[in-house]
C-alpha positions in Angstrom: 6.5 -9.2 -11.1 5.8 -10.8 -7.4 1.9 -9.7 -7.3 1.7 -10.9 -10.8 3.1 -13.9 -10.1 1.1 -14.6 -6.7 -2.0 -13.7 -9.0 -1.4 -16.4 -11.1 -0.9 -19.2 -7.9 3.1 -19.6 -8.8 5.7 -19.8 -5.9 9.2 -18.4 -6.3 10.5 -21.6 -6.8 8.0 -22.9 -9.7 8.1 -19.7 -11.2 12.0 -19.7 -11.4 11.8 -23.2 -12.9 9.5 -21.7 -15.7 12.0 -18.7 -16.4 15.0 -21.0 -16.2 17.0 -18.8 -13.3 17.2 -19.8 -9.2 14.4 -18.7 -6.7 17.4 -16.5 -5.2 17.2 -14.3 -8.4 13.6 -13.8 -8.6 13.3 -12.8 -5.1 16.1 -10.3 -5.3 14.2 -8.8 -8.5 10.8 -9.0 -6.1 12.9 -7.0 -3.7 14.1 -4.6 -6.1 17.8 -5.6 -5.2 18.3 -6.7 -9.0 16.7 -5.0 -11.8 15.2 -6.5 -15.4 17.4 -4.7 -17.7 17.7 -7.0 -20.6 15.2 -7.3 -23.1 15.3 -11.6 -23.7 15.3 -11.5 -19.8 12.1 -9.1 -19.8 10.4 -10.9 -22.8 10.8 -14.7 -21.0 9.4 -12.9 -17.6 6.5 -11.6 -19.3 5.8 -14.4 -21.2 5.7 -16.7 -18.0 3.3 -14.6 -16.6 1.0 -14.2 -19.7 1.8 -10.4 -19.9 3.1 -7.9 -22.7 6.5 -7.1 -21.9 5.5 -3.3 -21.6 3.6 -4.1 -18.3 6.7 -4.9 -16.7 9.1 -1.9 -17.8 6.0 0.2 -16.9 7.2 -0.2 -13.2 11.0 0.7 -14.1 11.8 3.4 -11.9 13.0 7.0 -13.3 14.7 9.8 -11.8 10.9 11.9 -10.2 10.2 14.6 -8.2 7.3 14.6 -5.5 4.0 14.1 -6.7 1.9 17.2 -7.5 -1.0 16.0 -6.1 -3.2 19.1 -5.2 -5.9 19.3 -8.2 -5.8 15.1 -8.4 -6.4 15.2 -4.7 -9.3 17.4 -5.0 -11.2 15.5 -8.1 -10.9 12.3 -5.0 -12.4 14.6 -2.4 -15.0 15.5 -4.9 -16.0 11.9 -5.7 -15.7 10.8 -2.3 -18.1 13.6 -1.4 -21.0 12.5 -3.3 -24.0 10.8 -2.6 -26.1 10.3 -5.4 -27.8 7.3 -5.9 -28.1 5.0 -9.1 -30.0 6.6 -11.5 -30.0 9.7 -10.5 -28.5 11.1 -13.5 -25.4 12.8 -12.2 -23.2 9.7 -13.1 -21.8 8.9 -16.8 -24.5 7.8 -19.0 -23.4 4.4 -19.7 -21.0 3.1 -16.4 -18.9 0.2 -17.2 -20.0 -3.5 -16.3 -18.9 -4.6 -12.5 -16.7 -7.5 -14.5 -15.2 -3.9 -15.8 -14.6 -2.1 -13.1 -13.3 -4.9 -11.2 -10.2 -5.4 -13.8 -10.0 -1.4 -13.6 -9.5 -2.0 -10.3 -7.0 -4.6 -10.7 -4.9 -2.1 -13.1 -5.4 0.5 -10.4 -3.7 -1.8 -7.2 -1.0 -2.8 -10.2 -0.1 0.8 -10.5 0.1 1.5 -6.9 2.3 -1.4 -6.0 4.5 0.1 -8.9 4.4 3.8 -6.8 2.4 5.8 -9.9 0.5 7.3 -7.4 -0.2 10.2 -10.0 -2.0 7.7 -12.4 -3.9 5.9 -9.7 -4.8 9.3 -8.2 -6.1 10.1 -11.9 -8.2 7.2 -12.0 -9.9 7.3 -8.8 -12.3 10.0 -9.4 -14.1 8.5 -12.0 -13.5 5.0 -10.7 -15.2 6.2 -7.3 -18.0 7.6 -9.5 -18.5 4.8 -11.7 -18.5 2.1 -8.6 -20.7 3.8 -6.8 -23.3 3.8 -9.7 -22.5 0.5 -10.8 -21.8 -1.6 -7.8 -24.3 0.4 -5.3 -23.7 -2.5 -2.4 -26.9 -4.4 -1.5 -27.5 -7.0 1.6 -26.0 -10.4 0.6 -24.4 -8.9 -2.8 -20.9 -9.5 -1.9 -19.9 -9.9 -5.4 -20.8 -6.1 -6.3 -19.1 -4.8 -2.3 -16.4 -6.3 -3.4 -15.6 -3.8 -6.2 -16.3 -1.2 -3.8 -14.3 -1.9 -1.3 -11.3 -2.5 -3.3 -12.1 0.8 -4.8 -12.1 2.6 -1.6 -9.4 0.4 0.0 -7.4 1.8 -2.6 -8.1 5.2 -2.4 -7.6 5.2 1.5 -3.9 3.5 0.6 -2.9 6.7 -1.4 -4.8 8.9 0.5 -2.4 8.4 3.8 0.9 7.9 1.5 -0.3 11.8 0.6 -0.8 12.5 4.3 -4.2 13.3 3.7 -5.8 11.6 6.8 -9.2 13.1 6.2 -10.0 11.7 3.0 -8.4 8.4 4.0 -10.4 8.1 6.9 -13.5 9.2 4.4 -12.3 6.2 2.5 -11.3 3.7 4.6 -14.6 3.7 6.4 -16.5 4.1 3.0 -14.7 0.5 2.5 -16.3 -0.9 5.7 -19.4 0.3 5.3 -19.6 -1.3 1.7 -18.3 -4.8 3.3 -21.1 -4.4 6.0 -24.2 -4.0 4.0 -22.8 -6.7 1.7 -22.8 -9.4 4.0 -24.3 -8.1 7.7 -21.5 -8.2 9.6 -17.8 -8.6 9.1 -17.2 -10.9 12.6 -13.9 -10.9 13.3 -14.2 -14.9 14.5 -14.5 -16.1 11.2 -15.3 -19.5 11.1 -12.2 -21.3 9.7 -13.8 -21.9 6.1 -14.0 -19.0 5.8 -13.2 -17.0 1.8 -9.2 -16.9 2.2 -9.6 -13.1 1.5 -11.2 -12.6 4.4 -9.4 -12.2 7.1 -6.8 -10.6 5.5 -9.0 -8.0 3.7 -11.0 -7.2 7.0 -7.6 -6.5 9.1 -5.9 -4.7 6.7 -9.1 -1.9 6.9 -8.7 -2.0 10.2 -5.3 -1.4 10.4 -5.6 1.4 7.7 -8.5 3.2 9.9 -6.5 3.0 12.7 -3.7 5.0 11.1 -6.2 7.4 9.5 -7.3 7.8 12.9 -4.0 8.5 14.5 -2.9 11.2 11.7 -6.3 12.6 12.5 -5.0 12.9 16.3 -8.5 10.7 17.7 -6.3 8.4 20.6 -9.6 6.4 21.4 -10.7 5.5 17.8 -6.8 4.3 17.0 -6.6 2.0 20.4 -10.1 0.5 19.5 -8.9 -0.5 16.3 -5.7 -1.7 17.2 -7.2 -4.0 19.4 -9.8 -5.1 17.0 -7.0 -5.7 14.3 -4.9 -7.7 16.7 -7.7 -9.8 18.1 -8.1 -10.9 14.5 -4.3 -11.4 14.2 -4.0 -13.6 16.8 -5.1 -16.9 14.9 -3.7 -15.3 11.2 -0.4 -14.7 10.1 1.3 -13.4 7.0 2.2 -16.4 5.1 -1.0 -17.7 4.5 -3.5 -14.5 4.6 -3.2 -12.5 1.7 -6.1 -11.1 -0.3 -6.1 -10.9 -4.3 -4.2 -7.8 -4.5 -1.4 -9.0 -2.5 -2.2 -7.4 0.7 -1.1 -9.7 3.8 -2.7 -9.7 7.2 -1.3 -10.9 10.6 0.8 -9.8 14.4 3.9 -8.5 12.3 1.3 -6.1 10.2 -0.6 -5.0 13.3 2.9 -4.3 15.4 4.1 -2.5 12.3 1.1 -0.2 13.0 1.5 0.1 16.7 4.8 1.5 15.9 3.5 4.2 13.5 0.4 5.2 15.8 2.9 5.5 18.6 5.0 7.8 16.9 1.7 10.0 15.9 0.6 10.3 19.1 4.8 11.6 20.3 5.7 8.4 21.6 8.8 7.7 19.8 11.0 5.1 22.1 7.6 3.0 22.4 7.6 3.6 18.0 11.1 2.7 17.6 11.5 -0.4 20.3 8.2 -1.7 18.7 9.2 -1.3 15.1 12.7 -3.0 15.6 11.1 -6.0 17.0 8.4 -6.1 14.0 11.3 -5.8 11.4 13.4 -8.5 13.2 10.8 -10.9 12.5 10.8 -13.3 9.5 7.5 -12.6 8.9 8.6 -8.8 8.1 10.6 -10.3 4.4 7.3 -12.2 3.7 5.4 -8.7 3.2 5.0 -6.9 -0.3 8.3 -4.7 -1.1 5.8 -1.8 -1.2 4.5 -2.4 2.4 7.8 -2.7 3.6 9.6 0.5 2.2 6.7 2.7 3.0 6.3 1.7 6.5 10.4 2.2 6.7 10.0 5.7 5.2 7.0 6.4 7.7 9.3 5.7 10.7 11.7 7.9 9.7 9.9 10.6 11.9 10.5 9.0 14.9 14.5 8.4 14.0 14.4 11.7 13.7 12.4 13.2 16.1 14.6 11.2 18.8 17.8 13.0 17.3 19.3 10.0 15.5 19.3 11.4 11.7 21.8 8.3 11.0 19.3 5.8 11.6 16.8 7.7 9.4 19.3 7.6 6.9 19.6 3.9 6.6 16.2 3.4 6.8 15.6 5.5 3.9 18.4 4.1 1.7 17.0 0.5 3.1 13.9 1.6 1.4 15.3 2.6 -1.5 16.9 -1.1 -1.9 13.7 -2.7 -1.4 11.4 -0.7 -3.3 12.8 2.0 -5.4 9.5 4.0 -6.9 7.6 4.3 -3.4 10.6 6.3 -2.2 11.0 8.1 -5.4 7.4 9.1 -5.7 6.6 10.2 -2.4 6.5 13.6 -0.8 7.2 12.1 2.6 10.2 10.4 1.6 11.8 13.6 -0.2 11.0 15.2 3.1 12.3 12.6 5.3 15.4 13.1 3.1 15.9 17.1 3.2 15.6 16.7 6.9 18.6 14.1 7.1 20.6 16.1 4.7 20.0 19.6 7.0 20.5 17.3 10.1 24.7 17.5 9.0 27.3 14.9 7.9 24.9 12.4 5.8 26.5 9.1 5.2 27.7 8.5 1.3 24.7 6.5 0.6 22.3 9.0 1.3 23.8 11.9 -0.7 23.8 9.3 -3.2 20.0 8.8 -3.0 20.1 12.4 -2.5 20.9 13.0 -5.3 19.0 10.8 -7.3 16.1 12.5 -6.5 17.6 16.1 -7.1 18.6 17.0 -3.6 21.4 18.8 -2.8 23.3 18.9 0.7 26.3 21.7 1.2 28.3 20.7 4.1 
């Protein structure tokens, strides 16, 4: 509901004047603290945003185990592997048009911010293929680099929720690569005219090949980006730099990501000090539900790894609150979990959320 309704230019406020209902109740739905469960309620939602009521229960979460990503993950490698050109013959014979792929694209980012990372992981293969083919980037051909990189944005997003650093490295540098040829150079001193996506979609690839780069254990390449991402940051923040699928941009994003590439690299009381001062900012509850939850299941490590299974606890059930499918869908959150429950003495809420998911704990 909240990227639809950004898509469409509405604030919470006009959008809970259309719908009838205060700003306070759409943004605990957009937090996933309330849930749509009544059918008028769903219809009148959907019909403010122009959409068939079934693309909003699509995103109702259900009880899930872990994805089974191994053969999904392999059709990625596979695409993300190839190098054949246009018209070389190895592509389907007749590629959808780049306005095509663009709103496949769009139903691809909608399924991720819902946590079906199965379905998007299904899709990427042949969306890879067919963007590639289609959209084979040329110098000053932005319009066609776009498509790519959203592609390959996307694919570096699920890639590191599946902790496959890799591939997401693979990816998140196919994305720059596809940005550069477009249009020279991506300077990080954009002028201030500059496309309102910019800014935000160039830091947010930095930021995600910096964490490639830190699961992938390379210290040097994760600094250098850092830096680069926060340089950029320094004139941006959250509020106003979001690209059109939602992604924001700014200091609170880039210290989120010093935390996690601390704890990578073993620092964990540099991870935690720096994540609590990233999450006591108010520009942390401006960020997507989905950015927020993962991020909170990804520090979960360092809770644990410093011997506090407690905290790790709350931040899981935290996530939970804010965005119930990305902790239901993950792998690392059910591990995250298993490791809290073996840890002893869980609080009630987590052996709730425990078992939700199917997890057991025998004191």
């Amino acid at each position: 509901m909240a990227q639809l309704r950004a898509r469409r230019g509405m604030s919470q406020q006009v959008f809970a004047d259309r719908i009838r209902k205060s700003k306070s109740w759409v943004d605990k739905v957009e937090r996933g603290v309330r849930t749509l469960d009544r059918l008028s309620v769903i219809e009148t939602v959907a019909g403010a945003l122009g959409v068939a009521p079934g693309v909003l229960l699509a995103g109702k979460v259900q009880r899930a185990r872990a994805v089974d990503s191994g053969g999904a993950v392999e059709g990625v490698r596979a695409a993300l592997a190839r190098y054949d050109m246009p018209g070389s013959g190895n592509d389907r014979q007749s590629p959808p048009s780049v306005r095509q792929l663009d709103d496949q694209a769009g139903y691809a980012w909608t399924a991720y911010r819902n946590g079906h990372h199965p379905q998007v992981l299904r899709m990427l293969p042949d969306l890879l293929g067919d963007s590639r083919h289609t959209c084979h980037p040329q110098p000053g051909n932005a319009s066609t680099a776009e498509v790519l990189v959203r592609v390959y944005r996307l694919a570096a997003q699920v890639l590191v929720k599946l902790g496959e650093a890799d591939l997401a490295w693979l990816a998140a540098d196919r994305a720059m690569t596809a940005a550069l040829t477009a249009v020279h150079q991506l300077d990080l001193a954009r002028p201030p005219d500059c496309p309102a996506g910019g800014p935000a979609l160039t830091g947010t690839l930095l930021i995600e090949a910096a964490l490639a780069a830190a699961a992938s254990g390379d210290a040097a390449a994760t600094a250098d980006l850092i830096e680069r991402a926060a340089r950029l940051a320094a004139t941006h923040d959250e509020r106003h730099h979001r690209d059109h699928d939602g992604v924001g941009f700014g200091p609170t994003t880039v210290e989120l990501a010093r935390a996690l590439t601390a704890m990578h690299f073993g620092d964990h009381q540099r991870a935690v000090t720096t994540h609590r001062r990233a999450t006591s900012d108010d520009a942390w509850h401006l960020l997507p539900a989905e950015h927020r939850a993962a991020h909170l299941i990804d520090i979960t490590r360092t809770h644990l790894d410093l011997g506090d299974p407690h905290a790790a606890g709350r931040a899981l059930v935290t996530a939970d609150a804010i965005a119930p499918a990305e902790i239901r869908l993950r792998p690392a959150a059910h591990t995250a979990l298993t490791a809290v429950l073996r840890a002893g003495s869980p609080a009630a809420d987590v052996t709730r959320l425990a078992a939700t998911l199917g997890l057991t704990w025998l004191p």
